[in-house]
N, CA, C and O atoms as CSV, one atom per row, in Angstrom:
chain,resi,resn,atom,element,x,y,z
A,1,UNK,N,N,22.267,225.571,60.630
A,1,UNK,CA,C,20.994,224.933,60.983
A,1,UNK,C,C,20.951,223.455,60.563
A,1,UNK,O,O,20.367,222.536,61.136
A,2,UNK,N,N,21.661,223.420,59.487
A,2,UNK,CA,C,21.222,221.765,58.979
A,2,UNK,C,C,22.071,220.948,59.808
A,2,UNK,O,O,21.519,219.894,60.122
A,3,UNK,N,N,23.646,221.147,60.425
A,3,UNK,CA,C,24.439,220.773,61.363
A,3,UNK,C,C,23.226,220.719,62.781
A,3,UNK,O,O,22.948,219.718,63.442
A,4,UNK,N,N,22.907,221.519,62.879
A,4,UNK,CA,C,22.200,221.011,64.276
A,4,UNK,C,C,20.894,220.387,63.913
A,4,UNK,O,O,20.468,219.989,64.997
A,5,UNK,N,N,20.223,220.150,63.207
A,5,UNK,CA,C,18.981,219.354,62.396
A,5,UNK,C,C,19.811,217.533,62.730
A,5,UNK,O,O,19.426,216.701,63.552
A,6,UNK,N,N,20.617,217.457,62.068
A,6,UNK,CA,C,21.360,216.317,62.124
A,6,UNK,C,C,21.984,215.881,63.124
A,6,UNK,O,O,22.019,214.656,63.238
A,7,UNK,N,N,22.507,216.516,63.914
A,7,UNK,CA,C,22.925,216.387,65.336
A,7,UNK,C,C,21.310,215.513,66.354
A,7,UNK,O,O,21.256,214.417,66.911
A,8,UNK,N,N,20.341,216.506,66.221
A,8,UNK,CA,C,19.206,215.683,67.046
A,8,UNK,C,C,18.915,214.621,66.356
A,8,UNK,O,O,18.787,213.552,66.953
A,9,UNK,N,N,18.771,214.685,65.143
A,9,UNK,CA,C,17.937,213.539,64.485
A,9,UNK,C,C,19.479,212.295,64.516
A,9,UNK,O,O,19.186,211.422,63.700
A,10,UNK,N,N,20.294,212.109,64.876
A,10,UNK,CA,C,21.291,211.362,65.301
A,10,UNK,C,C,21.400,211.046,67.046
A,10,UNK,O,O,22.067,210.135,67.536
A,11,UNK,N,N,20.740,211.835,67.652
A,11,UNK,CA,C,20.176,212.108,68.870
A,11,UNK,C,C,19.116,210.973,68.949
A,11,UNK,O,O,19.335,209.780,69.157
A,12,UNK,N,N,18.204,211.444,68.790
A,12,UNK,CA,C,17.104,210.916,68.509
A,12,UNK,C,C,16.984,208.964,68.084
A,12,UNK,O,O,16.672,208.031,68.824
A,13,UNK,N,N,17.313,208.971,66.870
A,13,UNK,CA,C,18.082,207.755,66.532
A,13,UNK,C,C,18.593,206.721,67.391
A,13,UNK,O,O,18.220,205.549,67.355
A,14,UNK,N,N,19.777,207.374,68.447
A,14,UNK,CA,C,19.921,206.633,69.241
A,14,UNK,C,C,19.721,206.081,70.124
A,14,UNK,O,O,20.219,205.009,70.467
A,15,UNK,N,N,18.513,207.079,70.958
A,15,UNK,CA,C,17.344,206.797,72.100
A,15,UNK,C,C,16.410,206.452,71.543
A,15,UNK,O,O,15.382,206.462,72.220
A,16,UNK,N,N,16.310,206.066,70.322
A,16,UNK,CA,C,14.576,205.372,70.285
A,16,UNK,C,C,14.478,203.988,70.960
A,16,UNK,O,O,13.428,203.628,71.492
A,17,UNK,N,N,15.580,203.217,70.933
A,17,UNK,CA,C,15.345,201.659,72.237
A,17,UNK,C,C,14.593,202.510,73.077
A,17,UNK,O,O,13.378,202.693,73.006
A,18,UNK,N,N,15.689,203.215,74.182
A,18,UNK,CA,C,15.267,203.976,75.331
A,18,UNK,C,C,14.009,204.630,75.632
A,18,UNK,O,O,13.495,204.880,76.722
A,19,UNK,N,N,13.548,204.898,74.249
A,19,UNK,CA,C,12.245,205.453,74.558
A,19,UNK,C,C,11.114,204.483,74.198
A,19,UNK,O,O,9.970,204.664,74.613
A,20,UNK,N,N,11.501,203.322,73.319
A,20,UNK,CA,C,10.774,202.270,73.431
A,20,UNK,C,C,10.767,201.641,74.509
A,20,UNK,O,O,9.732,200.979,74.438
A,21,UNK,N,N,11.315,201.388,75.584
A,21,UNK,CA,C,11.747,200.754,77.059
A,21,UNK,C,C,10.937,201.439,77.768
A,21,UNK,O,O,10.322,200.757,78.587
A,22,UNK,N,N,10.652,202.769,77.762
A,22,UNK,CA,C,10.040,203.674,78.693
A,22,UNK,C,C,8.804,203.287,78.172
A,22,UNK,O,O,8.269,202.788,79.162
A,23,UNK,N,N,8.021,203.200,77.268
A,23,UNK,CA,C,6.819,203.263,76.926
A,23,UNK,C,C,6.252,201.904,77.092
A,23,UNK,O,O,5.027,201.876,77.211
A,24,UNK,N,N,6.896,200.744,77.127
A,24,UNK,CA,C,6.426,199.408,77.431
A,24,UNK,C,C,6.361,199.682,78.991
A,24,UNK,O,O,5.253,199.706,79.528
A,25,UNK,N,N,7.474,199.884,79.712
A,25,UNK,CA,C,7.473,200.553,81.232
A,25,UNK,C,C,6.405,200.494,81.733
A,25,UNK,O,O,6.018,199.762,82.644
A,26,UNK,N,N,5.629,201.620,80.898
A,26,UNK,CA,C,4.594,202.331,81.283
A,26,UNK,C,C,3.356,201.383,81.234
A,26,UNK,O,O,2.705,200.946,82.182
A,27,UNK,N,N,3.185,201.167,79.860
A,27,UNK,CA,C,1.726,200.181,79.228
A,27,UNK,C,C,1.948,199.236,80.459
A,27,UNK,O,O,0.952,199.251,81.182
A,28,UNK,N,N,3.227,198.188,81.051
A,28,UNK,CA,C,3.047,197.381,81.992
A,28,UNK,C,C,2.735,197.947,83.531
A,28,UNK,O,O,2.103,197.263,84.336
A,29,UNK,N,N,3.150,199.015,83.787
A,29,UNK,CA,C,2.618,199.576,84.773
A,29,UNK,C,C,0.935,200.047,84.954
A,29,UNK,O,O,0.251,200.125,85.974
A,30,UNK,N,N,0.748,200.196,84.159
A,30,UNK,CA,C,-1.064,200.737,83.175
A,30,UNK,C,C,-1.557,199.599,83.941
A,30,UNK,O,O,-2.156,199.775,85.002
A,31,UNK,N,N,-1.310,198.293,83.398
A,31,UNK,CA,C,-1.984,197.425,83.439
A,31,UNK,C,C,-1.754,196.643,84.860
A,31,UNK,O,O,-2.713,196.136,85.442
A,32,UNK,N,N,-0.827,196.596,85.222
A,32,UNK,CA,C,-0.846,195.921,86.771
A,32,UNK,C,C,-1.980,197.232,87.704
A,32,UNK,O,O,-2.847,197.070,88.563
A,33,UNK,N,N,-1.624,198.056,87.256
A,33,UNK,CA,C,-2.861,199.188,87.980
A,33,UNK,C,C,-4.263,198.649,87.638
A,33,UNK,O,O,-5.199,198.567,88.434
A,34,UNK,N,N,-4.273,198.350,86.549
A,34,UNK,CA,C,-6.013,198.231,85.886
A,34,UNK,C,C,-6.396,196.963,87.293
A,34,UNK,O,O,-7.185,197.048,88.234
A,35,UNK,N,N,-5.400,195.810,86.865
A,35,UNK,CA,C,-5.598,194.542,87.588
A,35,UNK,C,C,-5.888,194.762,89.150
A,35,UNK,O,O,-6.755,194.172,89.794
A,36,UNK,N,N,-5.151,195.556,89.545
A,36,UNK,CA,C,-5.581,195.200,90.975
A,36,UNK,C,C,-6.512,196.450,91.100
A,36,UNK,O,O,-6.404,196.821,92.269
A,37,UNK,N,N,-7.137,197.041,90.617
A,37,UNK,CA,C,-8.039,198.353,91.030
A,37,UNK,C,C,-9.136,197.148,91.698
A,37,UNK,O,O,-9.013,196.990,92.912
A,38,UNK,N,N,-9.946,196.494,91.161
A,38,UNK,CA,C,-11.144,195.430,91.488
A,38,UNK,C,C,-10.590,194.904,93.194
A,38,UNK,O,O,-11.124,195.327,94.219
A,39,UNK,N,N,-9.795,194.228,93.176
A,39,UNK,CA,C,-9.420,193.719,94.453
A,39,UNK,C,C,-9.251,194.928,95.641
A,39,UNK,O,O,-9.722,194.716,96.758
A,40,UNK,N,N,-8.669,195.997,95.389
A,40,UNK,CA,C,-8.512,197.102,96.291
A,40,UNK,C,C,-9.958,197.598,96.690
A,40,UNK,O,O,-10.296,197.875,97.841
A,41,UNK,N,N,-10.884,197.678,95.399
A,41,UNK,CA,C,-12.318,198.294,95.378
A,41,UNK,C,C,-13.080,196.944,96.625
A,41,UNK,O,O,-13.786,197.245,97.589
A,42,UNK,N,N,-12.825,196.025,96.375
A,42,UNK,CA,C,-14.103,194.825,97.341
A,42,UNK,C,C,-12.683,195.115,98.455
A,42,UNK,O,O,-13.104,195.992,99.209
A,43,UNK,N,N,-11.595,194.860,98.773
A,43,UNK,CA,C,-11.081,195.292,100.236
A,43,UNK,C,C,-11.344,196.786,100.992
A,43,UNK,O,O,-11.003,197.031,102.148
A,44,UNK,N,N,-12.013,197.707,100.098
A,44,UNK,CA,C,-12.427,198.834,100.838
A,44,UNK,C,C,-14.085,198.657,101.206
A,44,UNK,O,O,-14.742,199.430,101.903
A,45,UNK,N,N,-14.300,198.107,100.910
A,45,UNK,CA,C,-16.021,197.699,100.589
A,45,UNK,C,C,-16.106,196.712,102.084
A,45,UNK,O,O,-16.827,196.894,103.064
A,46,UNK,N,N,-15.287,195.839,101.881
A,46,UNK,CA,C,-15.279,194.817,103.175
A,46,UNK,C,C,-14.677,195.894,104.363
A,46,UNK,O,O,-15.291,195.668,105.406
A,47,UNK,N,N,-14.034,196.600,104.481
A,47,UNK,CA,C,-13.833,197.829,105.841
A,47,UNK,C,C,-14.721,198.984,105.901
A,47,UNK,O,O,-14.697,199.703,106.900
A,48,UNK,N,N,-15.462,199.217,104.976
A,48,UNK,CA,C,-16.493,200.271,104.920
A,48,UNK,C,C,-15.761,201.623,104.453
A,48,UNK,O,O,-16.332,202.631,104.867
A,49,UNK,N,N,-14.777,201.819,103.786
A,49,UNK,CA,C,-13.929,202.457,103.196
A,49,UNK,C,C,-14.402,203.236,101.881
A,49,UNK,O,O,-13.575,203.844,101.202
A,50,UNK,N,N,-15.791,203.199,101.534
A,50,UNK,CA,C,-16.144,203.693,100.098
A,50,UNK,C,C,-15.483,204.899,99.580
A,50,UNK,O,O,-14.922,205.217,98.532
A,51,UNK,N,N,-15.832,205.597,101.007
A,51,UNK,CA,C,-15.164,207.057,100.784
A,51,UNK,C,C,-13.985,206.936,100.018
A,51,UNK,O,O,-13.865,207.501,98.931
A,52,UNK,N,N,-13.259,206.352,100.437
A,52,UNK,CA,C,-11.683,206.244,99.297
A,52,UNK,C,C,-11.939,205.828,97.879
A,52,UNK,O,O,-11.199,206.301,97.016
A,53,UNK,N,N,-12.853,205.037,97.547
A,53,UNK,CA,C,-12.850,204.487,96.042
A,53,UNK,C,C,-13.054,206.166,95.485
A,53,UNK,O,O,-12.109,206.404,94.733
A,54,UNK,N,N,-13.888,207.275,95.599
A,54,UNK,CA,C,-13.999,207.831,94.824
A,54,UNK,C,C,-12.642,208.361,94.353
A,54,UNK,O,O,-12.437,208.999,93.321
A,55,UNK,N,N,-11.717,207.980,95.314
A,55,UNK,CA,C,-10.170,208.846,94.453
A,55,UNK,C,C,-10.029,207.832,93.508
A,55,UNK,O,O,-9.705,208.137,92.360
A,56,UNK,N,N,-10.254,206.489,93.868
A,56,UNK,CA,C,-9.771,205.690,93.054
A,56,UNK,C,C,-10.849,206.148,91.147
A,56,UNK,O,O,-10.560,206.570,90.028
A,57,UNK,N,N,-12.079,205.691,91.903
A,57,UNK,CA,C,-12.520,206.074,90.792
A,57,UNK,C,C,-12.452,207.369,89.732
A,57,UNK,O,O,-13.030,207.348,88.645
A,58,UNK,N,N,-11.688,208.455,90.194
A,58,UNK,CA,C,-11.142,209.986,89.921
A,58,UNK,C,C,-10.033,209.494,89.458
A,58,UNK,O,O,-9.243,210.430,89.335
A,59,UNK,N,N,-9.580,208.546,89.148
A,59,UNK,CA,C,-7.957,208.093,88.844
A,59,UNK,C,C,-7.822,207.552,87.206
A,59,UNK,O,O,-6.984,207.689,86.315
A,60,UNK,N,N,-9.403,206.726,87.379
A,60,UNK,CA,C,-9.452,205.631,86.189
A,60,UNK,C,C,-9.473,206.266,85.123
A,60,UNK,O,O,-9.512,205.666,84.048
């Protein structure tokens, strides 16, 4: 057991960049979403499109 305890946590260890990379990934993806939600919301508004914001708004 302690052989395989040490095995992940040497595992582990070595993907934490990788999993730090994935998680910035993400937060920057988060946020280009946040940014353009407003602009998508007044271009559905200007076509009479409301009906769609509620997915959007089901999203936020």
């Amino acid at each position: 057991p302690e052989d395989s305890y040490n095995k992940s946590l040497l595992w582990v260890k070595e993907h934490i960049e990788f999993f730090n990379m994935v998680y910035e990934h993400i937060k920057a993806q988060e946020k280009a979403l946040i940014e353009n939600i407003t602009p998508l919301e007044n271009e559905l508004k200007k076509r009479n499109l409301e009906k769609y914001m509620r997915k959007i708004n089901n999203a936020k």
